[in-house]
MARSE-30433 format. One record per residue (C-alpha): residue number from 1; residue in three letters; chain; x, y, z. Coordinates in Angstrom, 3 decimals. Example, Ala and Ser with C-alpha at 12.3 -4.5 7.8 and 13.67 -1.06 7.14 Angstrom:
<sites>
pos 1; code ALA; unit A; x 12.300; y -4.500; z 7.800
pos 2; code SER; unit A; x 13.670; y -1.060; z 7.140
</sites>
This chain:
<sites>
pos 1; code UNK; unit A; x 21.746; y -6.458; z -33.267
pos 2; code UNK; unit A; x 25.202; y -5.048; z -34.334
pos 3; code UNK; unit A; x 27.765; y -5.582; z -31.140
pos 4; code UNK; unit A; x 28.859; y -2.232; z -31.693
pos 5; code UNK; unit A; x 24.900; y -1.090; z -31.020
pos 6; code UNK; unit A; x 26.041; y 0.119; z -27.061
pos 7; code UNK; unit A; x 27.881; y 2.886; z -27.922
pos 8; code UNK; unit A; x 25.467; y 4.877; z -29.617
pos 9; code UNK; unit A; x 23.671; y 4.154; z -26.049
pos 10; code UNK; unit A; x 25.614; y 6.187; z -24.047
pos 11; code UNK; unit A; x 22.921; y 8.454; z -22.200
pos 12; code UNK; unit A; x 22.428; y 12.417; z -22.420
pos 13; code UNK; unit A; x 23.875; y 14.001; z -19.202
pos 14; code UNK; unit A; x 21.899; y 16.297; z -19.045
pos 15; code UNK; unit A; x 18.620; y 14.096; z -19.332
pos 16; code UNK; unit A; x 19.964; y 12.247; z -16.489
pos 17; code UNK; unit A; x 20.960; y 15.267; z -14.327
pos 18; code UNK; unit A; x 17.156; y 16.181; z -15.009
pos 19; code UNK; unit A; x 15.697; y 12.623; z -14.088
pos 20; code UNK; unit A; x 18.267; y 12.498; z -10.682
pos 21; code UNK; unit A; x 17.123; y 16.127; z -9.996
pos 22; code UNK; unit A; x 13.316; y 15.510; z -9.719
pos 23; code UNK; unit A; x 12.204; y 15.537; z -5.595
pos 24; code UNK; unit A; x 9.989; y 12.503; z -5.873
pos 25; code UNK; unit A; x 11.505; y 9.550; z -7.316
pos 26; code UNK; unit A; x 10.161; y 5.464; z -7.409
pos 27; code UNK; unit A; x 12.490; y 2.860; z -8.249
pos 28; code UNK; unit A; x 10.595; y 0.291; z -9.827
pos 29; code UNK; unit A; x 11.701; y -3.538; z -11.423
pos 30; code UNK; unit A; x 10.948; y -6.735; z -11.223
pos 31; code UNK; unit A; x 12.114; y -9.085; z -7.899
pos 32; code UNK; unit A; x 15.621; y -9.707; z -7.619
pos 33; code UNK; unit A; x 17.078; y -7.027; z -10.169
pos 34; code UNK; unit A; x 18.400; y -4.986; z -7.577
pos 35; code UNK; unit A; x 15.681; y -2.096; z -6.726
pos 36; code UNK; unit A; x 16.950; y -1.967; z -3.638
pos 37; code UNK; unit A; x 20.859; y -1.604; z -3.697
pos 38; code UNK; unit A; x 20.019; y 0.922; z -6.519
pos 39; code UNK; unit A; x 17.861; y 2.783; z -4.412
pos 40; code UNK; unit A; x 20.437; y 2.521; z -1.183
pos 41; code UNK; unit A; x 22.900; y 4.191; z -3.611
pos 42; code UNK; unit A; x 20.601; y 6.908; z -4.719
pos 43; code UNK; unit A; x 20.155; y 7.968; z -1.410
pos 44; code UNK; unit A; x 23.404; y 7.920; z -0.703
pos 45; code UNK; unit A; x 24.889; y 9.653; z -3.827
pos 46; code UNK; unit A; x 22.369; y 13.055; z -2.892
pos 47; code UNK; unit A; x 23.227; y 13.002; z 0.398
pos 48; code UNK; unit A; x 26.980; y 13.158; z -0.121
pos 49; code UNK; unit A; x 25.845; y 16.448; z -2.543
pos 50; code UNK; unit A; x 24.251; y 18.045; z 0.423
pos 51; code UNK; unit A; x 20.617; y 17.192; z -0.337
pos 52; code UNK; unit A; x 18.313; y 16.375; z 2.760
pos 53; code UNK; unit A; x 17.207; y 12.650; z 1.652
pos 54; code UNK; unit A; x 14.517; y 10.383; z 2.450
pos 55; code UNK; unit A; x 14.546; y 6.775; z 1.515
pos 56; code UNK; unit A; x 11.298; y 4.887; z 2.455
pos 57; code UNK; unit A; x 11.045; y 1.010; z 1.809
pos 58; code UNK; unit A; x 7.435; y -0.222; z 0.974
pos 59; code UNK; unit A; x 6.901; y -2.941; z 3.733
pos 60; code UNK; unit A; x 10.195; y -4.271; z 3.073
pos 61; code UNK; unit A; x 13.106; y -6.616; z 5.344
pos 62; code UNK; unit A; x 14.922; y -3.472; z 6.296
pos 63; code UNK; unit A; x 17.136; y -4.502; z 3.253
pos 64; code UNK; unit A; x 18.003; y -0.733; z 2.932
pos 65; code UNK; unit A; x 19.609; y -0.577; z 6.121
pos 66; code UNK; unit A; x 21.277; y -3.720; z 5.748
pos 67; code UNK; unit A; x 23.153; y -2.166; z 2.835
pos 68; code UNK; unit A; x 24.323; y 1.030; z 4.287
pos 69; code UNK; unit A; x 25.242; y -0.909; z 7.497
pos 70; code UNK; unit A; x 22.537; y 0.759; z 10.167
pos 71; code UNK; unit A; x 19.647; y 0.168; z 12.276
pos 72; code UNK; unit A; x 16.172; y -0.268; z 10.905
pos 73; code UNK; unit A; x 14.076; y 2.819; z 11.086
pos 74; code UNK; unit A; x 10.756; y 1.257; z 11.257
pos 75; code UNK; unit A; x 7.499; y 3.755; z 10.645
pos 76; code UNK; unit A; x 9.081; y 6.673; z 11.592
pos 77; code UNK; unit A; x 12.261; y 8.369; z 9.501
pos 78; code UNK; unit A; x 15.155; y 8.490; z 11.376
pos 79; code UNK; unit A; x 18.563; y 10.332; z 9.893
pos 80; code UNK; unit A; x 21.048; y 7.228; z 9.771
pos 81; code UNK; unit A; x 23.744; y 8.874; z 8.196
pos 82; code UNK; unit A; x 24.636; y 12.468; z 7.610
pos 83; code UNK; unit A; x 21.537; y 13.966; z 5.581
pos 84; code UNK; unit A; x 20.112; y 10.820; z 5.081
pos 85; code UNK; unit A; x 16.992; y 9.555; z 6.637
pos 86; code UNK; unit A; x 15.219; y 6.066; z 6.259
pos 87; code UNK; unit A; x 11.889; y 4.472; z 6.950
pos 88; code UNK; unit A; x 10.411; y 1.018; z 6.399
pos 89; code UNK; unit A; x 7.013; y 1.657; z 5.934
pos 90; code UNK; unit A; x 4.303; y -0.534; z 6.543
pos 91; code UNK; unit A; x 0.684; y -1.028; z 6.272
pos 92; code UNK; unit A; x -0.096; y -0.835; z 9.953
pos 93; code UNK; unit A; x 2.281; y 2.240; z 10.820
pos 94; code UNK; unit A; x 1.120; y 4.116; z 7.762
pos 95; code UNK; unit A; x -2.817; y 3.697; z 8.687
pos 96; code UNK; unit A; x -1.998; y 4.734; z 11.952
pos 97; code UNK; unit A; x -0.013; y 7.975; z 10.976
pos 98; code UNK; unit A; x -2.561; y 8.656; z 8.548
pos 99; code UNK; unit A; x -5.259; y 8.852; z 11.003
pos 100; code UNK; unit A; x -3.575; y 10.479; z 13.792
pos 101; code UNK; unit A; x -3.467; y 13.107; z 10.842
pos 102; code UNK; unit A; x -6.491; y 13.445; z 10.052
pos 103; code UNK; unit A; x -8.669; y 12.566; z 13.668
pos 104; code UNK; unit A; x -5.743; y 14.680; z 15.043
pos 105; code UNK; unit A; x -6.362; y 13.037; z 18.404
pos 106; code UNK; unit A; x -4.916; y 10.158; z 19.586
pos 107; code UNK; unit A; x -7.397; y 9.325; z 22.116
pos 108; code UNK; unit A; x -10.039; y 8.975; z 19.307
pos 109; code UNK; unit A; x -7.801; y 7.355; z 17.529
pos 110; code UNK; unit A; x -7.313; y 4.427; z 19.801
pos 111; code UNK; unit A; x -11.038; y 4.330; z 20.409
pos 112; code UNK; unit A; x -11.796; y 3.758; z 16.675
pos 113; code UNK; unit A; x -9.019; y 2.228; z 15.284
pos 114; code UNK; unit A; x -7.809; y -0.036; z 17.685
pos 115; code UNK; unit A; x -11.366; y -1.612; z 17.862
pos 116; code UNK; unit A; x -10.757; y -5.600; z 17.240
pos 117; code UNK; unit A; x -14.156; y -5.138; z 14.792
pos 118; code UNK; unit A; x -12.805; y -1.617; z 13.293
pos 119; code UNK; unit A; x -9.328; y -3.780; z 12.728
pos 120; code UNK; unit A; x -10.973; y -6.343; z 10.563
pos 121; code UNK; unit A; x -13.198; y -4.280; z 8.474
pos 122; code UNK; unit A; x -10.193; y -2.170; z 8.155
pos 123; code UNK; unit A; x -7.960; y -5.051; z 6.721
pos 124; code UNK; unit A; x -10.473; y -6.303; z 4.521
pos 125; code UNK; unit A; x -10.444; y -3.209; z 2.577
pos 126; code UNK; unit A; x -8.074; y -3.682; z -0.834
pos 127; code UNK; unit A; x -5.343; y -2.011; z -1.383
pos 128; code UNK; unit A; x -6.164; y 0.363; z 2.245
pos 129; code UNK; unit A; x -2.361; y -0.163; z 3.205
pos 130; code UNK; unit A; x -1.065; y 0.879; z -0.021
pos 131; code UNK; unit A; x -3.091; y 3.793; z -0.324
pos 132; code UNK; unit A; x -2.459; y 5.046; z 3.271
pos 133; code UNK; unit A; x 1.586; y 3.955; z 2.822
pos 134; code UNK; unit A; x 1.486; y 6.274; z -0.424
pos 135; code UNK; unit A; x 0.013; y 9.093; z 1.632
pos 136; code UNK; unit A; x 2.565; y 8.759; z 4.222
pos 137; code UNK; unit A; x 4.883; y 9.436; z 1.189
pos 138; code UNK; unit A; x 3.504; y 12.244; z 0.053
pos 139; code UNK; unit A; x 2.977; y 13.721; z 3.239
pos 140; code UNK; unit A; x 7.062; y 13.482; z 4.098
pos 141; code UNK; unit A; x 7.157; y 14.846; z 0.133
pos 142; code UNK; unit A; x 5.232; y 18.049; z 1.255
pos 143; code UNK; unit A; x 7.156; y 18.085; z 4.967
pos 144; code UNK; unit A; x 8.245; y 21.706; z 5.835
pos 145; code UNK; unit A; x 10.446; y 22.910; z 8.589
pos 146; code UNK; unit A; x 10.136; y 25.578; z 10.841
pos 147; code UNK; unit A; x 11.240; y 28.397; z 8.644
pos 148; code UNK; unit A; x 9.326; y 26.873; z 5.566
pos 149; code UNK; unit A; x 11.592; y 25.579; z 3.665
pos 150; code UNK; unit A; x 11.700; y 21.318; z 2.649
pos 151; code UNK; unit A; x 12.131; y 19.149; z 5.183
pos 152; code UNK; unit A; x 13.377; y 16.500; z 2.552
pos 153; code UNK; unit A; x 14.957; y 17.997; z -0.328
pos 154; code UNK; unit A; x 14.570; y 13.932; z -2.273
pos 155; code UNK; unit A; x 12.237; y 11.166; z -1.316
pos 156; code UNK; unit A; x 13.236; y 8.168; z -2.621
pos 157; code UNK; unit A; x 10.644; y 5.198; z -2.882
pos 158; code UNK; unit A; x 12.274; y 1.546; z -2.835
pos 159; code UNK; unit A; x 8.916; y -0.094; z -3.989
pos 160; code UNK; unit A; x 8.134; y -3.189; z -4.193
pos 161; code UNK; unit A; x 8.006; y -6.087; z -6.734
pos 162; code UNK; unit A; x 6.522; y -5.143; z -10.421
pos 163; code UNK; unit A; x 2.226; y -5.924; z -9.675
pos 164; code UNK; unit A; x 2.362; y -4.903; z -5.356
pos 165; code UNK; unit A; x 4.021; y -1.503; z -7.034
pos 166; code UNK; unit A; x 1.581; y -1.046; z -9.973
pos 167; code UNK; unit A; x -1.458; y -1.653; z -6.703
pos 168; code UNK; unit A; x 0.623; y 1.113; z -4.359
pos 169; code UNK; unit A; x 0.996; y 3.985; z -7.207
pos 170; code UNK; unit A; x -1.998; y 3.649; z -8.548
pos 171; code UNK; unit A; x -4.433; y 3.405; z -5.811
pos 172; code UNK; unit A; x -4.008; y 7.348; z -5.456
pos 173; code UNK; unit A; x -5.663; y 8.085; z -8.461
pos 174; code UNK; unit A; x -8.564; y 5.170; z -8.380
pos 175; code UNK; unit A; x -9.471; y 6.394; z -4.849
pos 176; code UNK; unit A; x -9.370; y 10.093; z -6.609
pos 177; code UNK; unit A; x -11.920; y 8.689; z -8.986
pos 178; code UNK; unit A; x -13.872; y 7.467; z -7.229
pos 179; code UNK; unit A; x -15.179; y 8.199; z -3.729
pos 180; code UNK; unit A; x -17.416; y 11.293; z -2.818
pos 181; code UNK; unit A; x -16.189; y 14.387; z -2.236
pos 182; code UNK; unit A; x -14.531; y 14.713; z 1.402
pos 183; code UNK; unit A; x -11.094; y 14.699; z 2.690
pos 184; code UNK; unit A; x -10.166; y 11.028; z 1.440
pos 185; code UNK; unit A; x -11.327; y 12.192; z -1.729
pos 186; code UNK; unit A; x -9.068; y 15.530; z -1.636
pos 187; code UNK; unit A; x -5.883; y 13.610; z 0.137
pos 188; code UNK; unit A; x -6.336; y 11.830; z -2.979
pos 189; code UNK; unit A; x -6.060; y 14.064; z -5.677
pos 190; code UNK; unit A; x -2.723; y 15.804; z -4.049
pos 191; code UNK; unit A; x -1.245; y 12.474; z -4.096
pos 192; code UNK; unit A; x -1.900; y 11.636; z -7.910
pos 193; code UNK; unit A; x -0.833; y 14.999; z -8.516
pos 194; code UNK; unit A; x 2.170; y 14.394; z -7.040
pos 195; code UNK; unit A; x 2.807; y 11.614; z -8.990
pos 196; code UNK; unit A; x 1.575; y 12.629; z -12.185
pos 197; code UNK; unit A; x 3.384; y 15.714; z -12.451
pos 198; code UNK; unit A; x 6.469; y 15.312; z -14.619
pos 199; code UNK; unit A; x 8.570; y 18.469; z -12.910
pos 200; code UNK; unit A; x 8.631; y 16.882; z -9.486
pos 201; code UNK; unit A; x 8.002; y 12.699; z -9.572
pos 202; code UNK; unit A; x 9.509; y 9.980; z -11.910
pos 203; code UNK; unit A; x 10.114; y 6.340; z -11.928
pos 204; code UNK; unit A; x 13.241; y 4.837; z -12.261
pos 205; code UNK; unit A; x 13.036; y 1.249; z -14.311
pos 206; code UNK; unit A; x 15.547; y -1.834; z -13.716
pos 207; code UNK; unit A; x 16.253; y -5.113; z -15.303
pos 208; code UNK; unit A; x 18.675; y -7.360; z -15.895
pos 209; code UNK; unit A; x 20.152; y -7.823; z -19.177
pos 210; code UNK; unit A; x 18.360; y -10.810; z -19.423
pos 211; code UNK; unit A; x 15.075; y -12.595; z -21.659
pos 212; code UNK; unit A; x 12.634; y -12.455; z -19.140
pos 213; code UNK; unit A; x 13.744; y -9.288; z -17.034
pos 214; code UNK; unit A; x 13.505; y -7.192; z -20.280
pos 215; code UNK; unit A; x 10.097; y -8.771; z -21.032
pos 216; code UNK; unit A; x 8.653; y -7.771; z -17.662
pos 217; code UNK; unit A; x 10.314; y -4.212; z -18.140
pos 218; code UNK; unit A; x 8.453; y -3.851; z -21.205
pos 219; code UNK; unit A; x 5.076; y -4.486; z -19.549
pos 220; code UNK; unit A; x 5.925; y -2.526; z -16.444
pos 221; code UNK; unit A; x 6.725; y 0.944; z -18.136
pos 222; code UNK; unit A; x 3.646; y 0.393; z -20.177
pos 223; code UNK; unit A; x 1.617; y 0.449; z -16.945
pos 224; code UNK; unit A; x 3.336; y 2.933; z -15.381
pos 225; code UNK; unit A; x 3.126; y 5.021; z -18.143
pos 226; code UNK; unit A; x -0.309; y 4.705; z -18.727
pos 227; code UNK; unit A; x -1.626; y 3.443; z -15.625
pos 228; code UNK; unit A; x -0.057; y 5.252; z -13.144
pos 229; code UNK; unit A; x 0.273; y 8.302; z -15.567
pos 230; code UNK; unit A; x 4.029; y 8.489; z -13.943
pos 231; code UNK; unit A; x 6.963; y 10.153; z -16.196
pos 232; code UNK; unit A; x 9.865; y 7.755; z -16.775
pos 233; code UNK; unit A; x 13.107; y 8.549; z -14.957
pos 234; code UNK; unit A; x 16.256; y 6.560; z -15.905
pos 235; code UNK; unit A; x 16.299; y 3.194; z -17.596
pos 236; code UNK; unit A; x 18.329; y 1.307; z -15.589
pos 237; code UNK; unit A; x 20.614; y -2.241; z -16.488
pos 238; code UNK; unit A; x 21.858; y -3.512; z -13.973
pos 239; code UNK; unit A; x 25.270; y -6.205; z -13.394
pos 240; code UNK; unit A; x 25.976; y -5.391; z -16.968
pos 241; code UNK; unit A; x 30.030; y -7.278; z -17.236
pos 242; code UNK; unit A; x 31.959; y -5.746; z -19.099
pos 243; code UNK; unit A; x 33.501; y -6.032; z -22.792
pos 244; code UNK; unit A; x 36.612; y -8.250; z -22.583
pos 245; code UNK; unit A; x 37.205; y -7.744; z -26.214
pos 246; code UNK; unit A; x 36.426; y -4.953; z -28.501
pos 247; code UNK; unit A; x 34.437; y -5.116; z -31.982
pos 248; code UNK; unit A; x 37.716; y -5.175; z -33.702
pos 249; code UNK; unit A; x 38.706; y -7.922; z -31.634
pos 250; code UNK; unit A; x 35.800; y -10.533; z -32.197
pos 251; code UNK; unit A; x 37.165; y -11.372; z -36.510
pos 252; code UNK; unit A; x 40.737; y -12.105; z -34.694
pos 253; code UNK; unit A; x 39.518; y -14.016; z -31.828
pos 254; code UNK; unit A; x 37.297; y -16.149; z -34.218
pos 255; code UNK; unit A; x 40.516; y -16.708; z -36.653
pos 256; code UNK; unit A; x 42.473; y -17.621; z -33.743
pos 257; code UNK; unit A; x 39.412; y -20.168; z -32.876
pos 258; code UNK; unit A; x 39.209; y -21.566; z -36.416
pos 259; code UNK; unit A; x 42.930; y -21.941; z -36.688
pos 260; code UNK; unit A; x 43.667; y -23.401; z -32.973
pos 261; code UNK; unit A; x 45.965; y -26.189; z -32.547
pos 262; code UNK; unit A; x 44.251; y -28.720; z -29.990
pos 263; code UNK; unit A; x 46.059; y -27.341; z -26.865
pos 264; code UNK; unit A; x 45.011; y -24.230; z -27.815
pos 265; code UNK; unit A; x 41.032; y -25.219; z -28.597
pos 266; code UNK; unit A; x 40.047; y -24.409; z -24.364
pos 267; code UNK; unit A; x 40.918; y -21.094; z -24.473
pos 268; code UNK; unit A; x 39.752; y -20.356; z -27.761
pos 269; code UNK; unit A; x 36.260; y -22.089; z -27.091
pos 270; code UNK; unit A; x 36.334; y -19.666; z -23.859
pos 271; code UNK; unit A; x 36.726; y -16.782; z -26.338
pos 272; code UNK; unit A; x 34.517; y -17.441; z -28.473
pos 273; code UNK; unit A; x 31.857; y -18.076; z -25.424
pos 274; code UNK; unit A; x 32.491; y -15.120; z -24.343
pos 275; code UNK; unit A; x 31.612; y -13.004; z -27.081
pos 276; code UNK; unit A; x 28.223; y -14.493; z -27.889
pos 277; code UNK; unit A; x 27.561; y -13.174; z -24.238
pos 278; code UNK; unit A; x 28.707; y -10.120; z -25.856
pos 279; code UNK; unit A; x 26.334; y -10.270; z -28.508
pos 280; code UNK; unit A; x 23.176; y -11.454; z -26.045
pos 281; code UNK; unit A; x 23.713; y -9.046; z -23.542
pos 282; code UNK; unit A; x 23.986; y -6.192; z -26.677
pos 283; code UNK; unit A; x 20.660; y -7.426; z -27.743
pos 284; code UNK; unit A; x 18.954; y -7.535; z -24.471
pos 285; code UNK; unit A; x 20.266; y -4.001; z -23.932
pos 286; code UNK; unit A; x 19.080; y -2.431; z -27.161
pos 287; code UNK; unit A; x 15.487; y -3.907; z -26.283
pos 288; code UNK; unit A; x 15.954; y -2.868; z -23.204
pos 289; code UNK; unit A; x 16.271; y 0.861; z -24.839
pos 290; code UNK; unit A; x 14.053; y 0.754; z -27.186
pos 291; code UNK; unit A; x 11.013; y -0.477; z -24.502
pos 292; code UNK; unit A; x 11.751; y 2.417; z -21.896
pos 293; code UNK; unit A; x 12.831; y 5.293; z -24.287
pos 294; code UNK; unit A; x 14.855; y 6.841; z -21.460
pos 295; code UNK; unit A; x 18.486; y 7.883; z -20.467
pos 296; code UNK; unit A; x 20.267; y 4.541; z -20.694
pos 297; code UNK; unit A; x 22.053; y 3.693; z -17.242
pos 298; code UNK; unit A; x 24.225; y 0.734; z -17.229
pos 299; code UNK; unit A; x 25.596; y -0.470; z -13.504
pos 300; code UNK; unit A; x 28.336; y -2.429; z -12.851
pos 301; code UNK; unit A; x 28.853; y -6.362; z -12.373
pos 302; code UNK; unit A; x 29.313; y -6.047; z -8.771
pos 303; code UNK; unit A; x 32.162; y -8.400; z -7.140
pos 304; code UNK; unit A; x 30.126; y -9.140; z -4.208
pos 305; code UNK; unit A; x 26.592; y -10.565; z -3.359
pos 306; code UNK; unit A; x 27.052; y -8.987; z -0.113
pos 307; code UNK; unit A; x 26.521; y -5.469; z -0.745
pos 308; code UNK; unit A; x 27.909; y -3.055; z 1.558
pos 309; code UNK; unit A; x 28.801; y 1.207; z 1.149
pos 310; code UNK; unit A; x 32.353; y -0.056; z -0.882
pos 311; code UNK; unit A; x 30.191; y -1.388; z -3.358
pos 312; code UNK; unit A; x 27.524; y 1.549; z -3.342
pos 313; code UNK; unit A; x 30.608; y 3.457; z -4.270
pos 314; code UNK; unit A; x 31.074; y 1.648; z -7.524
pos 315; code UNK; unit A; x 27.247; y 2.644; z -8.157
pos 316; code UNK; unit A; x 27.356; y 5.754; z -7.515
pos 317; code UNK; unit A; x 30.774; y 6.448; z -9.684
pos 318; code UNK; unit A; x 28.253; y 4.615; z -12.739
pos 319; code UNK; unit A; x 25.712; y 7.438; z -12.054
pos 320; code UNK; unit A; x 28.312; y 9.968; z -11.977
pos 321; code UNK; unit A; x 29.745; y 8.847; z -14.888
pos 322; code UNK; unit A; x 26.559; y 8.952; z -16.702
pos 323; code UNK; unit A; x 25.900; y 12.266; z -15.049
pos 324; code UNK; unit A; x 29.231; y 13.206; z -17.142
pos 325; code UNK; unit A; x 31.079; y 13.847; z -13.850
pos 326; code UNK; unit A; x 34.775; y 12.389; z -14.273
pos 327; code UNK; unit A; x 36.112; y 12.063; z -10.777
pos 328; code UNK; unit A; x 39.754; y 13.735; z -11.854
pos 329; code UNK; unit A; x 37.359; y 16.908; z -12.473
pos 330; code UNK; unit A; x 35.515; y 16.985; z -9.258
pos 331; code UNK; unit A; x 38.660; y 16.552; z -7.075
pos 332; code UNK; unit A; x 39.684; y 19.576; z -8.883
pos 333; code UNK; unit A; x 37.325; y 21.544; z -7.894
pos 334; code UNK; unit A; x 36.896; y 20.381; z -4.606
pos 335; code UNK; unit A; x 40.495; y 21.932; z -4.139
pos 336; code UNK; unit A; x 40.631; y 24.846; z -6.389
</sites>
């Protein structure tokens, strides 16, 4: 792979205006490369535009709220910042909702469903959570107000870890599929539509610009793809450092190394390290490309572990970049 290879990556604006425009969106990736500090900042970036937001967490440690420094929001969305709502969702809230929707009474609900017997049979059902979690998505997705209108302009999905994901999108369609005709069977069918329709829904795919990361990408927009039957959103790379010499550097830089007196050799051997990460992380992102076929999305190295809203600033200026929004411009016409 050429080093110069990441400039022809630069991604169409307008493909990822389109992707980041799409009501329904699922951030998918492996553990660990960042799903949901991506996510966080998604949320956060449409809600600063205006947009009425949902993010919902898939049974997750309330990292979403840990991030933009508020309460949990347990089972039910609560707005936690202007235009923005959350919701850690879990198995046992999202059964429960999804009943009281459909028995409608919450009398018969508590006769059936908190049964100790009804309870286990429940639980030993696979992939039951999932499927009623997923419903309790789509249902927000299809929330209207009074007047009509939205209640949630986005809904973002922070789901989990690469398989657990594959089990929650897909189980919409299998139960589709498969059970008799009847309410479940209809419920269903809306939600894989949902999902499977390429003008409203999309999945968003991270990695690392690492070995394995990229391998499990590869595998995980396959299934989506084709599994799931979901359209791909953004590709995203995430902690991507940046270039601390240029292609016209690197022949100078390895002259300098070859022709080094010893005091010199440290900081020449640093150099020189420093560009084969160049090279490695150029090659993991032109896999990375060439696996997902989307609008390339590079994110910043952040400076902290400790993610907070400064750094879900430096996200969102990535996305706006790659949106082809330069911040100069926008002030501009914030004031004109």
């Amino acid at each position: 792979m050429n080093a110069a290879a990441p400039l022809s990556l630069a991604p169409d604006p307008d493909q990822v205006r389109t992707a980041l425009d799409r009501p329904f969106q699922v951030v998918l990736g492996k553990g660990g490369v960042g799903r949901s500090v991506f996510s966080a900042a998604l949320a956060l970036r449409a809600s600063q535009r205006g947009k009425r937001v949902l993010l919902l967490e898939v049974n997750a440690p309330d990292e979403a709220a840990r991030i933009l420094q508020v309460a949990p929001a347990p089972d039910d969305p609560r707005e936690v910042l202007n235009n923005l709502w959350l919701c850690r969702m879990t198995p046992t809230g999202a059964m429960r909702e999804y009943a009281l929707l459909v028995l409608k009474f919450k009398a018969i609900y508590h006769i059936v469903f908190e049964n100790r017997l009804v309870k286990y049979l429940l639980r030993s059902i696979p992939s039951l959570g999932e499927f009623t979690m997923l419903g309790k998505a789509w249902y927000h997705a299809e929330e209207r107000r009074s007047d009509g209108s939205p209640r949630f302009d986005l809904v973002i999905i922070d789901a989990p870890a690469t398989g657990h994901a594959l089990t929650f999108l897909s189980g919409a369609r299998a139960v589709a599929d498969t059970v008799p005709v009847g309410p479940m069977k209809a419920a269903a069918e809306r939600m894989a539509e949902l999902i499977e329709d390429p003008r409203r829904a999309c999945f968003h795919l991270m990695s690392l610009p690492e070995e394995m990361p990229v391998s499990e990408a590869r595998d995980l927009f396959a299934a989506a793809r084709d599994r799931v039957r979901m359209h791909a959103g953004l590709a995203v790379m995430n902690r991507v450092r940046a270039r601390r010499f240029s292609v016209q550097d690197e022949p100078i830089v390895r002259a300098l190394a070859a022709e080094a007196e010893p005091a010199l050799l440290p900081y020449t051997e640093v150099a020189v390290r420093e560009m084969k990460r160049h090279a490695a992380r150029d090659a993991h992102l032109g896999r990375f490309r060439e696996v997902t076929m989307g609008p390339l999305v590079c994110l910043p190295e952040l400076p902290t572990e400790d993610v907070g809203p400064e750094e879900l600033e430096l996200i969102i200026g990535a996305l706006d970049e790659a949106c082809g929004v330069r911040p100069e411009l926008e002030t501009l016409d914030a004031t004109a």
